[in-house]
Structures are given as C-alpha cells and as structure tokens.
gemmi code that builds the backbone of each chain (N, CA, C; Angstrom):
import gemmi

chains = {
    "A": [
        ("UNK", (18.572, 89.088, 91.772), (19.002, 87.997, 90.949), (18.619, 86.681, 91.611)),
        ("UNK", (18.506, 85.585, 90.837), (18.178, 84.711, 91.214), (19.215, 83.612, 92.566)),
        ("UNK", (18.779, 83.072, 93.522), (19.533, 82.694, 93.754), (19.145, 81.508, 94.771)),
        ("UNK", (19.457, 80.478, 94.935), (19.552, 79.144, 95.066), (20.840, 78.502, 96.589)),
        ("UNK", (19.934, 78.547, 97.287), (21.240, 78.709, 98.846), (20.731, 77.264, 99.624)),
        ("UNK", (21.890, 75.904, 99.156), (21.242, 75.079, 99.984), (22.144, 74.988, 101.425)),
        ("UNK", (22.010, 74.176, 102.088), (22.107, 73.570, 103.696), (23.434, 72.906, 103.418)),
        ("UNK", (24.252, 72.574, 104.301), (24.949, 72.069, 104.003), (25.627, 70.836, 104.193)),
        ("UNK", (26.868, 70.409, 104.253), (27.178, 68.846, 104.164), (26.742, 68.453, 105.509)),
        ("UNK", (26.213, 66.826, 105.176), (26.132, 65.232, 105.717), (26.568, 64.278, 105.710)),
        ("UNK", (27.217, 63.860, 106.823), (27.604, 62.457, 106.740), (26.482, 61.746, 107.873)),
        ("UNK", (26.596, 60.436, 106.928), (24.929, 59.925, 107.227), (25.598, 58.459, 107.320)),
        ("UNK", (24.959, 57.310, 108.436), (25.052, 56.006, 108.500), (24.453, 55.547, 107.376)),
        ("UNK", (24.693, 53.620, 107.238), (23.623, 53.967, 106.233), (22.473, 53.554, 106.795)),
        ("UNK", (21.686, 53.188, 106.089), (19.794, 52.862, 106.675), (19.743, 54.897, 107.590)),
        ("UNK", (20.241, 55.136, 107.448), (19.660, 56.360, 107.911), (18.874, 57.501, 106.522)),
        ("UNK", (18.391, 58.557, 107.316), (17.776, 59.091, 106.223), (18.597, 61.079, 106.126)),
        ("UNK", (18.822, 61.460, 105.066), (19.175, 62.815, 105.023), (18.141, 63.678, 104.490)),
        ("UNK", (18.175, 65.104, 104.801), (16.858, 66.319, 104.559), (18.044, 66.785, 104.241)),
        ("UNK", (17.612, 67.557, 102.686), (18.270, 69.134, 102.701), (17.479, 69.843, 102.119)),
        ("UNK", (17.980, 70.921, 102.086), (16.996, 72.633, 101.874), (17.583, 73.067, 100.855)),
        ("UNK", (17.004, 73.806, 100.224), (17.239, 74.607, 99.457), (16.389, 75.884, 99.249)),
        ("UNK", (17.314, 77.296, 100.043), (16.539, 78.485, 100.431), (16.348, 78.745, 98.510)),
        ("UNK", (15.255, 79.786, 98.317), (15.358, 80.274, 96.511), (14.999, 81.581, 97.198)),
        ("UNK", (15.647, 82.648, 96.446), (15.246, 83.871, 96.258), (15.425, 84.496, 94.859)),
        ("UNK", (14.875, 85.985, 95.047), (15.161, 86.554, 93.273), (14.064, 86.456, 92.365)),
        ("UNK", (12.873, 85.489, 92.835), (12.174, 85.577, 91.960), (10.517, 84.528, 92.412)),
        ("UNK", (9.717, 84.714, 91.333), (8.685, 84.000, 92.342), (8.620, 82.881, 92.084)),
        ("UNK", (8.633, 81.935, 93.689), (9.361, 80.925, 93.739), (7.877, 79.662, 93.194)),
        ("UNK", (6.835, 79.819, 93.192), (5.513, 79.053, 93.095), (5.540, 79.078, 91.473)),
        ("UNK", (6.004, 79.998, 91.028), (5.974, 79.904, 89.280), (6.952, 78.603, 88.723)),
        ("UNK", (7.637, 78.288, 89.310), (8.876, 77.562, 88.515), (9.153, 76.422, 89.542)),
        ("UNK", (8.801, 75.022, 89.237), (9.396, 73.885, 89.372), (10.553, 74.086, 89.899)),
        ("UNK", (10.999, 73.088, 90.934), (12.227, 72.790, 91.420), (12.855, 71.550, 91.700)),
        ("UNK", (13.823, 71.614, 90.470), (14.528, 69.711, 90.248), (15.450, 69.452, 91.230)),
        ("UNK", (15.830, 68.352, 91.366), (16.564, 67.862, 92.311), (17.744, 66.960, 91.605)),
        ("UNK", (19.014, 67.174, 91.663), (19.953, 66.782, 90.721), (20.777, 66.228, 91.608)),
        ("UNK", (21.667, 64.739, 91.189), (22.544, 64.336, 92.034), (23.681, 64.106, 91.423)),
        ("UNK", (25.033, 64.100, 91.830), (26.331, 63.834, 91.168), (27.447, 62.921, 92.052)),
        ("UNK", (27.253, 61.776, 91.483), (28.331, 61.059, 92.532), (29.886, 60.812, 91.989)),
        ("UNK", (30.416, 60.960, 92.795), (32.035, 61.543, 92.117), (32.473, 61.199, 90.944)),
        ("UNK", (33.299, 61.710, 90.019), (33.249, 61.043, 88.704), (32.386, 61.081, 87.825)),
        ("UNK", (31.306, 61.162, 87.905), (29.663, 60.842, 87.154), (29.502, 62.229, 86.585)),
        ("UNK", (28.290, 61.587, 85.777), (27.385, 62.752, 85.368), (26.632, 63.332, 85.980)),
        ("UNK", (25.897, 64.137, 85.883), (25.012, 64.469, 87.009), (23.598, 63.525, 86.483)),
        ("UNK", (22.300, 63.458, 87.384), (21.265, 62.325, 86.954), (20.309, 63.456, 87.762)),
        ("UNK", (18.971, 63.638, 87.293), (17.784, 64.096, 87.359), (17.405, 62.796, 88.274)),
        ("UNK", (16.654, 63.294, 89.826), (16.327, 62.234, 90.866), (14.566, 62.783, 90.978)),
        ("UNK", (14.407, 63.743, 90.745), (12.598, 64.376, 90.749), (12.722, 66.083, 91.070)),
        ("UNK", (11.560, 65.974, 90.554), (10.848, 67.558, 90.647), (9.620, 68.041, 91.255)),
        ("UNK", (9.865, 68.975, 92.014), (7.897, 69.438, 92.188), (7.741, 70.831, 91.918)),
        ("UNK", (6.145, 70.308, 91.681), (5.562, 71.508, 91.004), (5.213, 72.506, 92.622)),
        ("UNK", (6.338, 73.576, 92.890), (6.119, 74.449, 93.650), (4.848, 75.068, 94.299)),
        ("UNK", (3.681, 75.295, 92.651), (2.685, 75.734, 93.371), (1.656, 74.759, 94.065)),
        ("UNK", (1.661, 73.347, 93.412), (0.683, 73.065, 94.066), (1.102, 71.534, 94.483)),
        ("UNK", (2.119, 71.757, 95.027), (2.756, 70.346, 95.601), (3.363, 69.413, 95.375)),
        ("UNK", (2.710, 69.103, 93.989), (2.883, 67.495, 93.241), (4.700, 67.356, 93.413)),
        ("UNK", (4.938, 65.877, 93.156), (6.020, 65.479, 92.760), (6.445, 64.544, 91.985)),
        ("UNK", (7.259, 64.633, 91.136), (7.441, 63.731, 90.400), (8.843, 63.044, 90.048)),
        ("UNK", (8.788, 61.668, 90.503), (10.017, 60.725, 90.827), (10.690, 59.971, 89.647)),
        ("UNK", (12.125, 59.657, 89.764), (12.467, 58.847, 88.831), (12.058, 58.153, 89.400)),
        ("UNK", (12.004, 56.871, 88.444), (11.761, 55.265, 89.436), (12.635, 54.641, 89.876)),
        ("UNK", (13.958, 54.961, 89.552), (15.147, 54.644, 90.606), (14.959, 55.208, 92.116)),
        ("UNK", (13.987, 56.167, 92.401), (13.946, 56.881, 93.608), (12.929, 56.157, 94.511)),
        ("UNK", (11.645, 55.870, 93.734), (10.141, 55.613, 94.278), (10.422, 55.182, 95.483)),
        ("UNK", (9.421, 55.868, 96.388), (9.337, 55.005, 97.572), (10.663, 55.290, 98.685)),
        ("UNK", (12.108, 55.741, 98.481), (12.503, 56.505, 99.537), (13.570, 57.973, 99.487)),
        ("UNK", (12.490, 58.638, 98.469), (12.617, 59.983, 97.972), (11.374, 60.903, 98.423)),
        ("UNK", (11.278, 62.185, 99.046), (10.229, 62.978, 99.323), (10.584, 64.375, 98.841)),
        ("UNK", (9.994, 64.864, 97.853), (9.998, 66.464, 97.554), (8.790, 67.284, 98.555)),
        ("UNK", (9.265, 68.106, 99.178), (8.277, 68.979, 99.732), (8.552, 70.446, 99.801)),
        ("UNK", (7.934, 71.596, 100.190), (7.903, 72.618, 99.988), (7.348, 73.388, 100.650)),
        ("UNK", (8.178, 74.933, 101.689), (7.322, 75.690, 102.105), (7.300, 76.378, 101.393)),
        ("UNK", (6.043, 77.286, 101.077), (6.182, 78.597, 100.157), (6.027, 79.643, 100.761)),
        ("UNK", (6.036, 79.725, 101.807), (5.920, 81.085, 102.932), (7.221, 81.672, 102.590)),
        ("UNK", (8.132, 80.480, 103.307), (9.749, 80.751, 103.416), (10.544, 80.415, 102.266)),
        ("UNK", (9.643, 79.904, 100.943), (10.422, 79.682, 99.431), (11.386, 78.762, 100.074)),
        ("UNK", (10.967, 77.521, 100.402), (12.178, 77.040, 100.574), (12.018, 75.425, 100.278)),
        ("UNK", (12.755, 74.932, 98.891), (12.731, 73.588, 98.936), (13.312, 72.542, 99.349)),
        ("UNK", (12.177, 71.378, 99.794), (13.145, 70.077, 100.782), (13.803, 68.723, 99.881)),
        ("UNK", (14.480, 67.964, 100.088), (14.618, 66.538, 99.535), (15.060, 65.904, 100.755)),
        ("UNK", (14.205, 64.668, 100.714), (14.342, 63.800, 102.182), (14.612, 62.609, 101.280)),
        ("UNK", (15.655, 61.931, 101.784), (16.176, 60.589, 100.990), (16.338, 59.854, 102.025)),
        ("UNK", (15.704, 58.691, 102.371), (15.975, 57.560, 103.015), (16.700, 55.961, 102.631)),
        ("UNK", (16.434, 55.279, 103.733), (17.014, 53.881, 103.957), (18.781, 54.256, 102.680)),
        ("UNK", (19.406, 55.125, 103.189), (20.179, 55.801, 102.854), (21.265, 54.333, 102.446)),
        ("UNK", (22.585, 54.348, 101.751), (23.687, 52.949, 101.684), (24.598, 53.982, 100.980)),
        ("UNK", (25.600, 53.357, 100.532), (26.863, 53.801, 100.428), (27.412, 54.611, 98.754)),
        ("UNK", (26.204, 54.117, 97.925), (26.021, 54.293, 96.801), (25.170, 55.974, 96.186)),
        ("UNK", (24.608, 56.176, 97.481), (24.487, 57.480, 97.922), (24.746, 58.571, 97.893)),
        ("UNK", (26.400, 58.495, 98.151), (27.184, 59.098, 98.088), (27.489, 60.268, 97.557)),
        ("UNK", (27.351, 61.365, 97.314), (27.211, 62.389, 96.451), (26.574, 63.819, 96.238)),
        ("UNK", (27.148, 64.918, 95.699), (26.578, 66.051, 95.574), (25.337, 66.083, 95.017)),
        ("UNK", (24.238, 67.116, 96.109), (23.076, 66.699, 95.190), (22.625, 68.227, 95.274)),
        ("UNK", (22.424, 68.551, 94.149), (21.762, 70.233, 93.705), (20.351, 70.364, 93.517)),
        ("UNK", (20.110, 71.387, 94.224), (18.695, 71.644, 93.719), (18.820, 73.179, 92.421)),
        ("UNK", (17.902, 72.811, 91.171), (17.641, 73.079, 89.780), (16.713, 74.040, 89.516)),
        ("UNK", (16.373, 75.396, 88.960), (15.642, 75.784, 89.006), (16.035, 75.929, 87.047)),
        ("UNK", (15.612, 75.107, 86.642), (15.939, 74.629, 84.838), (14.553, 75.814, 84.303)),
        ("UNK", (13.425, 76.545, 84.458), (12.583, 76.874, 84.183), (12.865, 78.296, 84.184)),
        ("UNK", (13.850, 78.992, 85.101), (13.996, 80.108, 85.587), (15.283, 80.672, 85.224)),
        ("UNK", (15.395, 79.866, 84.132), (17.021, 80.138, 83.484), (18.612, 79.299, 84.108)),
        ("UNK", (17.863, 77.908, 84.704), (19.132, 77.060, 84.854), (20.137, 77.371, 85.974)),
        ("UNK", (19.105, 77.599, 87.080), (20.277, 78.448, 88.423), (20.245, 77.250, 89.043)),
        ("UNK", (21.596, 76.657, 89.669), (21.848, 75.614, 90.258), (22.278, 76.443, 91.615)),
        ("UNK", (21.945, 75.220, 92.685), (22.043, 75.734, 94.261), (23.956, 75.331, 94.239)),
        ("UNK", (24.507, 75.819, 95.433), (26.095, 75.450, 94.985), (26.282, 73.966, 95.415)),
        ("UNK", (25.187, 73.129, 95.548), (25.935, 71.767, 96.116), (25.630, 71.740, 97.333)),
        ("UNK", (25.039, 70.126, 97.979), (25.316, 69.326, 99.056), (25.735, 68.216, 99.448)),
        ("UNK", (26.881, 68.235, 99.481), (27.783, 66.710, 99.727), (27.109, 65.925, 100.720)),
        ("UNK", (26.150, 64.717, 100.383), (26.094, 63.805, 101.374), (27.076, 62.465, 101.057)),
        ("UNK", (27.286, 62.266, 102.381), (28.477, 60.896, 102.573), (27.822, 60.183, 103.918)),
        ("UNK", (28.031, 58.887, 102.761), (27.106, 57.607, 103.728), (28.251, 56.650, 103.799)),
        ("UNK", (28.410, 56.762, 104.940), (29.730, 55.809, 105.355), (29.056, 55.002, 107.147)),
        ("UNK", (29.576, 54.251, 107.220), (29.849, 53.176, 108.239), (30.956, 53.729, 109.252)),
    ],
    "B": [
        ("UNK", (14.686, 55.193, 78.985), (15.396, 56.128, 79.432), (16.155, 56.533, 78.005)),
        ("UNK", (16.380, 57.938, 77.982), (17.646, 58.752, 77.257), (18.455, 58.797, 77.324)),
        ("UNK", (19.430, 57.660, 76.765), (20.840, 57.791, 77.193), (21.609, 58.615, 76.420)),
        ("UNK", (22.427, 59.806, 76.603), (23.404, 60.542, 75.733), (24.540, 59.761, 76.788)),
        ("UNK", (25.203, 60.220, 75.371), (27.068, 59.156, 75.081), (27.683, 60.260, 74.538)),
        ("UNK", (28.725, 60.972, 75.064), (29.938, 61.461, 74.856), (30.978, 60.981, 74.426)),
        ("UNK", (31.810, 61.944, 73.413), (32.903, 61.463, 73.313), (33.611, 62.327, 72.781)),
        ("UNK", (34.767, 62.861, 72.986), (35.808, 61.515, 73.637), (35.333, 61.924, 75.309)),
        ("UNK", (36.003, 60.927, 75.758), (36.092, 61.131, 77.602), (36.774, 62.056, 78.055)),
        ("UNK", (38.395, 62.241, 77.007), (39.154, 63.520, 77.634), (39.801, 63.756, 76.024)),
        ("UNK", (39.829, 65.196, 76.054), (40.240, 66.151, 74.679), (41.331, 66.920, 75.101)),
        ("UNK", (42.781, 66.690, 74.703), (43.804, 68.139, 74.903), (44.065, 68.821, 73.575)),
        ("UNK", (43.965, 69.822, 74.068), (44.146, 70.719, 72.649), (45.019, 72.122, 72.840)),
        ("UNK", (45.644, 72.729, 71.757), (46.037, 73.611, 72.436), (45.658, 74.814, 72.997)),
        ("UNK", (46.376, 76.295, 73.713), (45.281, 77.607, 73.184), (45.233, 77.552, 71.832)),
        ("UNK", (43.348, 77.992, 71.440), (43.637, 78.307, 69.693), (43.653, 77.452, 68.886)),
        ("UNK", (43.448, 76.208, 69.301), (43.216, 74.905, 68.576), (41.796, 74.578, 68.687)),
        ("UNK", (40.997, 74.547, 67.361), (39.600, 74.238, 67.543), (39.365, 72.940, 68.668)),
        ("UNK", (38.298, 72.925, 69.392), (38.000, 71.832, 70.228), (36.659, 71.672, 69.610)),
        ("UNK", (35.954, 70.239, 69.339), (35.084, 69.631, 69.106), (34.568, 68.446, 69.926)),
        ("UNK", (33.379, 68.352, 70.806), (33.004, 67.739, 71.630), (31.574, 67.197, 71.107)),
        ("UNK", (31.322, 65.689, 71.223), (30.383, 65.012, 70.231), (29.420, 64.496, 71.778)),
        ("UNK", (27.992, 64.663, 71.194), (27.167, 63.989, 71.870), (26.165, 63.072, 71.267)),
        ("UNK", (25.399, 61.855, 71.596), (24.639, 61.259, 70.811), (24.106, 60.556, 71.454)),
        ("UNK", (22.359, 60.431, 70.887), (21.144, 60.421, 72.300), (20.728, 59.182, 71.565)),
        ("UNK", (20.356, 58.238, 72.600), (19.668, 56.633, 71.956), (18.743, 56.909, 71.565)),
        ("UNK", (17.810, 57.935, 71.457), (16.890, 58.341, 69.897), (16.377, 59.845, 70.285)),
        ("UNK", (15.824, 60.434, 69.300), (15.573, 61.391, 68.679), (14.846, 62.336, 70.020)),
        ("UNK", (15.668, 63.165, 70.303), (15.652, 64.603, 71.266), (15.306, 65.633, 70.455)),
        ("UNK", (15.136, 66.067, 69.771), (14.629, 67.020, 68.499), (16.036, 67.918, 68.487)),
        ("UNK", (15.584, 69.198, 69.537), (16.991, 69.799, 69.237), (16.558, 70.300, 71.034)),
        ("UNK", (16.439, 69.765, 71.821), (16.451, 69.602, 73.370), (17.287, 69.616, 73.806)),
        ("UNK", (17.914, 70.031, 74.027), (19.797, 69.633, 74.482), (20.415, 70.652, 74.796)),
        ("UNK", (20.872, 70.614, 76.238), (21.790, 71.983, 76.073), (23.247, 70.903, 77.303)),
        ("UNK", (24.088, 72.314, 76.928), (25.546, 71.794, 76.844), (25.603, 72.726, 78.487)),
        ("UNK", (26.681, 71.930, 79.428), (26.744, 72.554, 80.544), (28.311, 72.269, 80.655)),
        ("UNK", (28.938, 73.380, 81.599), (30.545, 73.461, 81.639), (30.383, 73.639, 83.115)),
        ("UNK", (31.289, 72.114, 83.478), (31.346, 72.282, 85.221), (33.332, 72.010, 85.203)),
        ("UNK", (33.426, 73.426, 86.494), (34.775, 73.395, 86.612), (35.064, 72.827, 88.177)),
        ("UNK", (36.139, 71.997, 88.651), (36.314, 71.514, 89.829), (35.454, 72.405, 90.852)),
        ("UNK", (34.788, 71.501, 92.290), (34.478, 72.397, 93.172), (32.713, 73.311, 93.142)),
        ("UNK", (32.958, 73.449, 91.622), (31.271, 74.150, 91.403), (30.269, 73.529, 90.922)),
        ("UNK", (29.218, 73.758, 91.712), (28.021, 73.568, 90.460), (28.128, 73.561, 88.503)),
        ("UNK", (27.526, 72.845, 87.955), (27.819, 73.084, 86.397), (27.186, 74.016, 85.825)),
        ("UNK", (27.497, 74.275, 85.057), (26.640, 75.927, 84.515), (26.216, 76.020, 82.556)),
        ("UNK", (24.955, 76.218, 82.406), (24.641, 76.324, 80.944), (25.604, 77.264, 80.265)),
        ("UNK", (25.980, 76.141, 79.269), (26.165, 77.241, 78.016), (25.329, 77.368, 76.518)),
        ("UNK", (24.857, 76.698, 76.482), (23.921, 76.057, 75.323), (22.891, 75.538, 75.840)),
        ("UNK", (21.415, 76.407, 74.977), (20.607, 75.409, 74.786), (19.784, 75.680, 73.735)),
        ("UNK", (18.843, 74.401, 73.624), (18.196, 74.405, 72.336), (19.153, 73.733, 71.165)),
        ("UNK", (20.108, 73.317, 71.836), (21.205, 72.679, 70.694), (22.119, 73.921, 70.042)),
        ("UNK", (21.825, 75.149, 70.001), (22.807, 75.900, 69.351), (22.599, 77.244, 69.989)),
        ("UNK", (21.751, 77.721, 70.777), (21.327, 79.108, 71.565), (22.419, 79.380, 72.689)),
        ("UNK", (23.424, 80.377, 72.738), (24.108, 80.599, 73.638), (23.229, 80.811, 74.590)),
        ("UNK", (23.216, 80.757, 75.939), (23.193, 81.429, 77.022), (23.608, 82.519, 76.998)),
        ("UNK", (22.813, 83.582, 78.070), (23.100, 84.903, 78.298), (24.595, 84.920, 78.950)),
        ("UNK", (26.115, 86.265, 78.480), (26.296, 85.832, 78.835), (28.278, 84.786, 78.499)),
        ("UNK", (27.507, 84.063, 77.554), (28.652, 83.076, 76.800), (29.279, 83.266, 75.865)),
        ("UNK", (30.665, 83.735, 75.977), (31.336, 83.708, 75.159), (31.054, 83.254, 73.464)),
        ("UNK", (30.727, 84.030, 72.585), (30.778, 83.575, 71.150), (31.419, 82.265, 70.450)),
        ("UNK", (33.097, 82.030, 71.571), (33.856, 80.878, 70.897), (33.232, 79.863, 71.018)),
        ("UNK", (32.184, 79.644, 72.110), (31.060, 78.487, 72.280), (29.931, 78.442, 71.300)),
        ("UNK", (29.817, 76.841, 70.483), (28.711, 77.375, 69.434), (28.216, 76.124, 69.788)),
        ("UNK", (27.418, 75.562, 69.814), (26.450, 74.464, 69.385), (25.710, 74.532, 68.111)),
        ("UNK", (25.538, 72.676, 67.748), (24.943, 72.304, 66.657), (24.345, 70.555, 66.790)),
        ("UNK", (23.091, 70.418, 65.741), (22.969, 69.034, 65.432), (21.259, 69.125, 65.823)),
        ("UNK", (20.379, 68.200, 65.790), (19.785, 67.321, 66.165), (19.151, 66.518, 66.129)),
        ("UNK", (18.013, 65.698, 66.652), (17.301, 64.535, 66.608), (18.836, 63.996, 67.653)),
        ("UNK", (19.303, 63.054, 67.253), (20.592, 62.091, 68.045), (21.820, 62.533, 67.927)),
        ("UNK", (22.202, 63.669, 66.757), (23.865, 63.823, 66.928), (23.985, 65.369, 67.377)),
        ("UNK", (24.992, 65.481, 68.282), (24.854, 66.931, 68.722), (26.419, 67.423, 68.914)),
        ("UNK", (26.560, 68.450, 68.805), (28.258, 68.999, 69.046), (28.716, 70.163, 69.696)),
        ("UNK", (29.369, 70.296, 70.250), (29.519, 71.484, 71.149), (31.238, 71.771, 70.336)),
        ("UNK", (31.214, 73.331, 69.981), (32.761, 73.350, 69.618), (33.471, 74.887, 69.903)),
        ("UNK", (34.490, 74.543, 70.344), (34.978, 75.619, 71.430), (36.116, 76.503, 69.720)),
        ("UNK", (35.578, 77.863, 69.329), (36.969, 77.634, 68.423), (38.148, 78.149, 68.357)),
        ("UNK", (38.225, 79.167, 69.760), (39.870, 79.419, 70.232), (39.459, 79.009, 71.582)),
        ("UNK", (40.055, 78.121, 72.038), (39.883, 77.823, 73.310), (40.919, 78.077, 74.450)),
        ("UNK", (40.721, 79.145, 75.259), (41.362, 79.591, 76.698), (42.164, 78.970, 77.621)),
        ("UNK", (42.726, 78.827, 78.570), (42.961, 78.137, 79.218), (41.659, 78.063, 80.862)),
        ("UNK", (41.089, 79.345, 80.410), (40.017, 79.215, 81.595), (39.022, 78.163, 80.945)),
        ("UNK", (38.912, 77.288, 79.691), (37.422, 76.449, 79.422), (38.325, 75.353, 79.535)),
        ("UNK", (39.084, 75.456, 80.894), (39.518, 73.531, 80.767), (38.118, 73.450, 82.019)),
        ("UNK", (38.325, 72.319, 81.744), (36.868, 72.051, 82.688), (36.261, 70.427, 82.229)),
        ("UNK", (35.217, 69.967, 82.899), (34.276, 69.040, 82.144), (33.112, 69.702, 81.361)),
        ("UNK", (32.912, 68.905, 80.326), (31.730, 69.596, 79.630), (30.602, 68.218, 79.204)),
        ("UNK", (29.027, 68.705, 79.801), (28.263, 67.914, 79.408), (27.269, 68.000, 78.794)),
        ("UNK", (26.597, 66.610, 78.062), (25.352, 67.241, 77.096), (23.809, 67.310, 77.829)),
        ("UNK", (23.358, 67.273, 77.893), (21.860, 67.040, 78.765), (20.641, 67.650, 77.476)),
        ("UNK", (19.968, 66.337, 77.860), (18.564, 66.431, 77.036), (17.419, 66.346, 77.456)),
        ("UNK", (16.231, 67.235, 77.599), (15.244, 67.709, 78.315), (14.316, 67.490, 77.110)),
        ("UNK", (14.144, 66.836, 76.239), (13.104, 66.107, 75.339), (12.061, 65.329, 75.984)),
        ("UNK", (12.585, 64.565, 77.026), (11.555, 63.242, 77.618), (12.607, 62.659, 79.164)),
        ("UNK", (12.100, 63.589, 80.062), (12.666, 63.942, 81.474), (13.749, 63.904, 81.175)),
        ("UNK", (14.925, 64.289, 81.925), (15.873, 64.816, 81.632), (17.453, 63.771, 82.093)),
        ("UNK", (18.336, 64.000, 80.999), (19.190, 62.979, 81.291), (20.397, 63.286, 81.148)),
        ("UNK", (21.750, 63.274, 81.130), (23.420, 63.948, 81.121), (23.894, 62.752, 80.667)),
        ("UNK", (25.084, 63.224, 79.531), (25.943, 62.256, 79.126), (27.138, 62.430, 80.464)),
        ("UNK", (28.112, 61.747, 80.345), (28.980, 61.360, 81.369), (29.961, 62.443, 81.535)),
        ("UNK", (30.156, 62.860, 80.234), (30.903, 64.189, 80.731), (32.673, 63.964, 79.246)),
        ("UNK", (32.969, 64.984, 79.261), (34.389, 65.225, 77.957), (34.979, 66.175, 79.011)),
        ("UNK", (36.156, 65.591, 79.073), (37.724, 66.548, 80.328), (37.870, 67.111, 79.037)),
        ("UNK", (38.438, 68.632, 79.211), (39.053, 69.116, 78.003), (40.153, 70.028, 78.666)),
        ("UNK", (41.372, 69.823, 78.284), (42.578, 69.669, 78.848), (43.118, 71.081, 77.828)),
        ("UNK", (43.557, 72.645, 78.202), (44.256, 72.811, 77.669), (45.734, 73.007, 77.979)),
        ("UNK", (46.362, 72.686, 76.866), (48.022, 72.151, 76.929), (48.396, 73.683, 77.409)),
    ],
}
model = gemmi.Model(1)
for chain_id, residues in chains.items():
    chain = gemmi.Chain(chain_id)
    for i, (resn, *xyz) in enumerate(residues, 1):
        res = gemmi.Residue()
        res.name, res.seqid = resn, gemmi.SeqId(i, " ")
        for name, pos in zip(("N", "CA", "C"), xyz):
            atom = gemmi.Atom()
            atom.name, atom.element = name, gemmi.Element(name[0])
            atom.pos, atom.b_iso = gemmi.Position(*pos), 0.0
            res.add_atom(atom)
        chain.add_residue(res)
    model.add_chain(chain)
structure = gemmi.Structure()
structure.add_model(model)
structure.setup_entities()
C-alpha cells in the first residue's frame, strides 16, 4: 500500500533554513508527482509546489520563488523541501501529496519558527 | 488565483440531521473539486472527487454535487465520528482549499 513517511518536527530561528523528507513507498515513485502542502494553524491547507519525480523539474507558487527547493532521490524514493530565509509566518504543518496516486498524504511536519 | 469560499465556518447539527456544506470558486472549475475531511491531529483525507465521485472506501452518507463555481458536500445521517473540518479543493488551474466548515455533532 501506498505510503508516505515524512521526518519529523523543527523548530527553526528565523532567517534560518528547514529540509524535510518525505520517505514514499507502495508504489513507483518516478510515475507520480510529489506536492508539497502547507497548513498553518487554523488555515486551510495551500499548495506551496510540486516536482515532476522523474525528471526533476519543479514547479513553484510565486509566493515561494526564490526560497523554496523541491528535490529528489530516486534510488531511495525519497522526497525533499528546503525552505529558507525562514520568519515566523512559517509556522506550520507541511505535508508532502501524492494527489496522482490516489491522494496519500505524508502524516505531517510541524515546523516552528520562533526567536 | 482560485479562490474557493466556504460556508458556513461552523455547522451543528444533530445525529441524523441532514448536514449541507456549500463551496464557491471565483470562477469556473468545471467539476474539479474534491471535498477532504480533516479530523484534529491528522493529515486530511479525500472524500470526494470530481465534484460528486466517492472515494474508495466512503461511506454512501457522503455525496457531492454542483459545478463550474457552486459546489456542495452533504452528509445525510451524520455520525458523531464526521465531526471534523471539512474542505473544498479545486485542481482545475493549480490547486487551491477553501478555509474549511467545523461540523459539530450535538
């Protein structure tokens, strides 16, 4: 079965930068895009970018441009999100999406950007 | 951007009391839309998509309907396990979530 295993919580200064992972198993992981979803308390959740697994690309909201990085090993199926010059607004659970593969969400990574 | 707008913000109803949950997209999503139920603590989880296609899976009392801009999610004996938040999300033109409907049962 499909399944979606990220890394877990951060608390981060701000101007600092956070990485998380997201292991995928269950299925082949180069076929199906992997979104990157964020939820800051209260909120909705908001689509932050996606990449195309097999062959790298990524693609950003423009609220993100410039200190957002999608990357990807495919040896180890395992997807990254690197968010920098990090602030307080930050704040929040962020899931990685596999919307292509029948909507399997990773369980959540609380980052907290505090002072 | 796609903004979907929910409403109401919070719904109590009783067990067994139809629940009706409204969504509506600042323009035309065709029928793109699926409905997600997040309970404290978890990830949110599909129940709808395509505007009216259960998920594998979902309970029957869950139906979806509508589209282009008006969309509805309606619960019609509702449990005390579907208290939860429930949201709309539309995957027409990148993807976007209304804010979310508390649905409270009494």
């Amino acid at each position: 079965q499909v399944q979606l295993v990220q890394s877990g919580a951060e608390v981060k200064k701000p101007g600092a930068s956070v990485k998380v992972s997201c292991k995928a198993s269950g299925y082949t992981f180069t076929s199906y895009g992997m979104h990157w979803v964020r939820q800051a308390p209260g909120q909705g959740p908001e689509l932050m970018a996606w990449i195309n697994t097999g062959s790298g690309d990524a693609t950003y909201s423009q609220k993100f441009q410039g200190r957002l990085t999608l990357t990807r090993d495919t040896s180890a199926t395992i997807a990254y999100m690197e968010l920098s010059s990090l602030r307080s607004e930050d704040t929040a659970v962020y899931y990685c999406v596999c919307f292509d593969c029948g909507d399997y969400w990773g369980q959540g990574t609380l980052v907290t950007v505090s002072s | 951007e796609v903004v979907m707008m929910q409403s109401p913000a919070t719904l109590s109803v009783s067990p067994g009391e139809r629940a009706t949950l409204s969504c509506r997209a600042s323009q035309s999503v065709s029928n793109n839309v699926a409905w997600l139920q997040q309970k404290p603590g978890q990830a949110p989880k599909v129940l709808i998509h395509g505007a009216s296609t259960r998920a594998t899976g979902i309970p029957a009392r869950f139906s979806g309907s509508g589209s282009g801009t008006e969309f509805t999610l309606t619960i019609s004996s509702p449990q005390s396990e579907d208290s939860a938040v429930y949201f709309c999300q539309q995957y027409n033109n990148w993807r976007t979530f209304g804010q979310g409907t508390k649905l409270e049962i009494k």
